[in-house]
ROPA-126383 format. One record per residue: residue number from 1; x, y, z of N, C-alpha, C in turn; residue in one letter. Coordinates in Angstrom, 3 decimals. Example, Ala and Ser with C-alpha at 12.3 -4.5 7.8 and 13.67 -1.06 7.14 Angstrom:
% residues 2
R   seq     n_east    n_north       n_up    ca_east   ca_north      ca_up     c_east    c_north       c_up   type
R     1     13.190     -5.690      7.800     12.300     -4.500      7.800     13.200     -3.300      7.800      a
R     2     12.850     -2.250      7.080     13.670     -1.060      7.140     12.900      0.030      7.870      s
% end
This chain:
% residues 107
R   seq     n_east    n_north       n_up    ca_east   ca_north      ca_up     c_east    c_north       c_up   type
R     1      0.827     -1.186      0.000      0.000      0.000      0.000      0.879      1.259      0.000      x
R     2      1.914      0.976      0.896      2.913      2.478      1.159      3.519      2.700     -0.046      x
R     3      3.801      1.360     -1.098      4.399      1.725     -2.807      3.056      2.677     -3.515      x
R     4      2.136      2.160     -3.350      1.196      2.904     -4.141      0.819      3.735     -4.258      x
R     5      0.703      4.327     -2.474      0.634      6.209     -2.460      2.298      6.563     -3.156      x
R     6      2.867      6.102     -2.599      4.459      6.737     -3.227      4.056      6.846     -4.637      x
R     7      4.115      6.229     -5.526      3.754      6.012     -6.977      2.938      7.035     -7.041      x
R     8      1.469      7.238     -6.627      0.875      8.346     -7.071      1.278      9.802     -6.487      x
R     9      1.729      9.552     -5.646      2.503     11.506     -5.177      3.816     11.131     -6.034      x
R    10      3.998     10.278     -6.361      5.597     10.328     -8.049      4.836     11.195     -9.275      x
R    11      3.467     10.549     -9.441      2.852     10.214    -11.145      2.677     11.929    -11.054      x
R    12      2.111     12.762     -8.931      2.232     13.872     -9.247      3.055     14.990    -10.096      x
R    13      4.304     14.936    -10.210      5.521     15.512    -10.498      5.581     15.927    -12.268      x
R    14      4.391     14.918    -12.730      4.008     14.916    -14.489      5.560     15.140    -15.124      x
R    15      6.761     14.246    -14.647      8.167     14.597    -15.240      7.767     14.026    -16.511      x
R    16      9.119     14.500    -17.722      8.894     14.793    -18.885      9.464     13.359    -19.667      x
R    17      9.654     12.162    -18.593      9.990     11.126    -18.795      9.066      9.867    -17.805      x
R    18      7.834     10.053    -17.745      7.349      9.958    -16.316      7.319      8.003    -17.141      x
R    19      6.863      7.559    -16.239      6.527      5.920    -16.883      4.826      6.209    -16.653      x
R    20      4.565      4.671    -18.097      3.596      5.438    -18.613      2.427      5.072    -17.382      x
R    21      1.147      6.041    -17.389     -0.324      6.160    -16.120     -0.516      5.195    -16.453      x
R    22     -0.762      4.118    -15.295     -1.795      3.075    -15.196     -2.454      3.211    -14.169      x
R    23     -3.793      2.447    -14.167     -4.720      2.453    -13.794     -5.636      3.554    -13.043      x
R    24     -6.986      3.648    -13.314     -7.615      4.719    -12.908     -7.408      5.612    -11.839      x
R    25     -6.765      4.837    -10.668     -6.548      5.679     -9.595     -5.470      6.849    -10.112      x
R    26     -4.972      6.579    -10.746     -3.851      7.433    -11.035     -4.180      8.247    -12.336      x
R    27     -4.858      8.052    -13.151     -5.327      8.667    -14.428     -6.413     10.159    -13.541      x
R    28     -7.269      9.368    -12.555     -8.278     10.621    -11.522     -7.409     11.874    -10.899      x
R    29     -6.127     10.739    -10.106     -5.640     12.110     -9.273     -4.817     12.959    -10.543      x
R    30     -4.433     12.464    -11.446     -3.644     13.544    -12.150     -4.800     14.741    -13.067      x
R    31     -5.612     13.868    -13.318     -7.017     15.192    -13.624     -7.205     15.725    -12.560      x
R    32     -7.239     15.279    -10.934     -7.666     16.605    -10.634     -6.082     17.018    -10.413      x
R    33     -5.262     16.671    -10.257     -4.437     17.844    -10.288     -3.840     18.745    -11.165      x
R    34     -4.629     18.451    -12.257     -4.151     19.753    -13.494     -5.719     20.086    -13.872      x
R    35     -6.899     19.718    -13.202     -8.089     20.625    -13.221     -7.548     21.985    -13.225      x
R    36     -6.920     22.911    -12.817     -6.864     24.088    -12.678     -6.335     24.983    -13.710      x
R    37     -5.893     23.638    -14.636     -5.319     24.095    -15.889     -6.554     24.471    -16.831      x
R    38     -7.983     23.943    -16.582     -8.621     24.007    -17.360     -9.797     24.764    -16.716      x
R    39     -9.475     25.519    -15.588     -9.877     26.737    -14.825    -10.987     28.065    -15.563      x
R    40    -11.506     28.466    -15.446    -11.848     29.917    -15.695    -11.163     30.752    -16.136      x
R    41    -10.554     31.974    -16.816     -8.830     32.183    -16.923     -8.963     32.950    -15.889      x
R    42     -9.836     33.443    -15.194     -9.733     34.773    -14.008     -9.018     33.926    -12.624      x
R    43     -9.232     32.802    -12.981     -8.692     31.425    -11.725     -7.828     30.770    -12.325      x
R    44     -7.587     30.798    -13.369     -6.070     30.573    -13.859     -5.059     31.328    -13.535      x
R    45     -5.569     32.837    -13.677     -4.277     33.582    -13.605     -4.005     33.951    -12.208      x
R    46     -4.907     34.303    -11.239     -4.610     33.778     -9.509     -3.765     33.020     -9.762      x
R    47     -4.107     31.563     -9.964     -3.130     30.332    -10.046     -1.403     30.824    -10.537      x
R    48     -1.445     31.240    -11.658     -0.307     31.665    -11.989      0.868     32.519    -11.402      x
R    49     -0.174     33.810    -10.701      0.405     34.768    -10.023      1.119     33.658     -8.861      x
R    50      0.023     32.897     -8.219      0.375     32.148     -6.907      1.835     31.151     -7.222      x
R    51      1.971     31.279     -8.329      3.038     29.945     -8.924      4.389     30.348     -8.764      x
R    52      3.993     32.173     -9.433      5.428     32.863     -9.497      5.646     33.603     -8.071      x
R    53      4.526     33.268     -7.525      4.983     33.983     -5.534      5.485     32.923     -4.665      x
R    54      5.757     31.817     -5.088      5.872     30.279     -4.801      7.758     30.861     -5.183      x
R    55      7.723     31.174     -6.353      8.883     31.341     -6.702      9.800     32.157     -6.889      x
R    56      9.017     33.146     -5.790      9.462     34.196     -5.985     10.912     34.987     -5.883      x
R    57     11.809     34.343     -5.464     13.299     34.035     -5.011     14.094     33.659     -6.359      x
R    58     13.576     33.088     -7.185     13.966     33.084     -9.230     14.123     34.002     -9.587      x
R    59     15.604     34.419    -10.251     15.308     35.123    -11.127     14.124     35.162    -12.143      x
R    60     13.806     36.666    -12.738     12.912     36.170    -13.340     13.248     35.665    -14.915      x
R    61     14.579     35.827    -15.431     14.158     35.079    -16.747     14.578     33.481    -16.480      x
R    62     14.988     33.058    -15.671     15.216     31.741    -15.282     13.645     31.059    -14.777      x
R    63     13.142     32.244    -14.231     11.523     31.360    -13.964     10.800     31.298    -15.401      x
R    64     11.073     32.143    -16.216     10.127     32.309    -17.364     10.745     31.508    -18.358      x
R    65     11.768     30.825    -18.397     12.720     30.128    -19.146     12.194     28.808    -18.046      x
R    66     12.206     28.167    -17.107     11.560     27.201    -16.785     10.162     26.604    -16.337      x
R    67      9.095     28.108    -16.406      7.782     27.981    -16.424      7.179     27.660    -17.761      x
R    68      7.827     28.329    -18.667      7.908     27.747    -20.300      7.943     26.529    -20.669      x
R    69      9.019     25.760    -20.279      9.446     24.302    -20.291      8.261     23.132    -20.040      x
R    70      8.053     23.825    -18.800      6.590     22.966    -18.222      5.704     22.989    -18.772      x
R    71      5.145     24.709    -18.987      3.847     24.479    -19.494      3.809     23.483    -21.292      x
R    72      4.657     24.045    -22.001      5.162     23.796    -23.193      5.145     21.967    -23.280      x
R    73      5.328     21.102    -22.181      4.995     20.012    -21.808      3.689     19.241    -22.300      x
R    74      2.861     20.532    -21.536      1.610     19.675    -21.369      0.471     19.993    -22.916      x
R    75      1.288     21.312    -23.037      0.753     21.872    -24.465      0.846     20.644    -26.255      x
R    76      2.499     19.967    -25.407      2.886     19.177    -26.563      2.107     18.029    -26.515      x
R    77      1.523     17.802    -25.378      0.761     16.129    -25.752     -0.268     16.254    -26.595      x
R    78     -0.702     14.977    -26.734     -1.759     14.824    -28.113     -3.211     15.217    -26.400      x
R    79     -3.038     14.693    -25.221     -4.154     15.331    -24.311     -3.735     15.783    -23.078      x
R    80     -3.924     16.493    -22.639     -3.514     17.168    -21.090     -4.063     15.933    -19.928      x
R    81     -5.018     15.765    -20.123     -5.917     14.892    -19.418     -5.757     13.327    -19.954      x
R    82     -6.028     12.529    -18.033     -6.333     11.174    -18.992     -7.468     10.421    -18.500      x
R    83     -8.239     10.908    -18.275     -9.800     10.460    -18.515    -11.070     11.306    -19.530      x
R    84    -11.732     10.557    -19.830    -12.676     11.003    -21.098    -13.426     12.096    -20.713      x
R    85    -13.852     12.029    -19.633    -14.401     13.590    -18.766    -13.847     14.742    -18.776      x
R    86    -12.447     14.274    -17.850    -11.942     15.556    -18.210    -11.048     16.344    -19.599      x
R    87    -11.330     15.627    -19.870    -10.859     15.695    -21.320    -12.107     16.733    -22.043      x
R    88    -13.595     16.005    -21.837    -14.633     17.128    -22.326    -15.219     18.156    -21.465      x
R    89    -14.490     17.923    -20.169    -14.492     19.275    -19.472    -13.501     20.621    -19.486      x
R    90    -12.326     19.776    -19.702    -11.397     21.184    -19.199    -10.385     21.030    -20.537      x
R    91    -10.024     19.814    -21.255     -9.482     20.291    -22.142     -9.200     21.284    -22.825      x
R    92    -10.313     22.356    -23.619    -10.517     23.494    -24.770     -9.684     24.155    -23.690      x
R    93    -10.450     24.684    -22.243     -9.908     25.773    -21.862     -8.265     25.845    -21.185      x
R    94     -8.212     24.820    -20.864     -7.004     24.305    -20.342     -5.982     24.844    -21.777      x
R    95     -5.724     24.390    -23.028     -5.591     24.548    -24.170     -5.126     26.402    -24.464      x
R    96     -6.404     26.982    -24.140     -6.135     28.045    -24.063     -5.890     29.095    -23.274      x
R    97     -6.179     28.604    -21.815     -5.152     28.862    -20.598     -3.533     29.092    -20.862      x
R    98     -2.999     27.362    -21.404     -1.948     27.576    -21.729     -0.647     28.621    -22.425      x
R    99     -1.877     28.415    -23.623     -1.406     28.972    -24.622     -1.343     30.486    -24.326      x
R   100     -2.500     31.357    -23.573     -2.016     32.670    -22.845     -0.827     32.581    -22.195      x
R   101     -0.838     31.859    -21.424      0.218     31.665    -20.166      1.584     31.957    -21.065      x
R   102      2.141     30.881    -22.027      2.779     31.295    -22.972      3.362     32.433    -23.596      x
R   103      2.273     32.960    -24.018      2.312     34.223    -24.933      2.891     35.388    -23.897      x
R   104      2.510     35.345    -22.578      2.760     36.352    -21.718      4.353     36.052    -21.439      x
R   105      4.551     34.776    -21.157      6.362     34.303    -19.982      6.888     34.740    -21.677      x
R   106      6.554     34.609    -23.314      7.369     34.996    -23.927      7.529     36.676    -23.981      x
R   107      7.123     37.714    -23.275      6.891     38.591    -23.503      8.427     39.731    -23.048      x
% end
């Protein structure tokens, strides 16, 4: 049992080499933990602000040079999400959450 929470606070981390999601328990917690990606943008960008006050001790083109990286991650998959729900819930906006988020750290 103690491997399995470990495994899912790992699958948290969404690294850019992660091994691949199995089974539902782990496909749920990673939707909700990038639900926020597919937020409202007025609760996205809270979120964001809160990300770079998290980090606030970064330089800032080193944060915007590695907040890039990440988001640019989740932008590259064929889905952000890995259940069919959230996929027709938060996908679009998540999508274009991103893609603001983006446009701004390139600014």
């Amino acid at each position: 049992m103690a491997q399995r929470v470990y495994d899912l606070v790992m699958a948290t981390q969404h690294a850019a080499h992660a091994a691949p999601v199995d089974g539902i328990d782990t496909r749920l917690l990673l939707d909700f933990d990038l639900a926020i990606l597919g937020a409202p943008p007025e609760r996205f960008a809270g979120y964001e602000q809160d990300i770079r006050k998290k980090y606030a001790a970064v330089p800032s083109s080193v944060y915007r040079a590695g907040r890039r990286a990440v988001l640019q991650r989740f932008v590259a998959g064929e889905h952000i999400y890995h259940t069919a729900k959230a996929r027709e819930l938060l996908e679009a906006q998540a999508r274009l959450n991103l893609q603001g988020a983006l446009e701004r750290l390139a600014q």
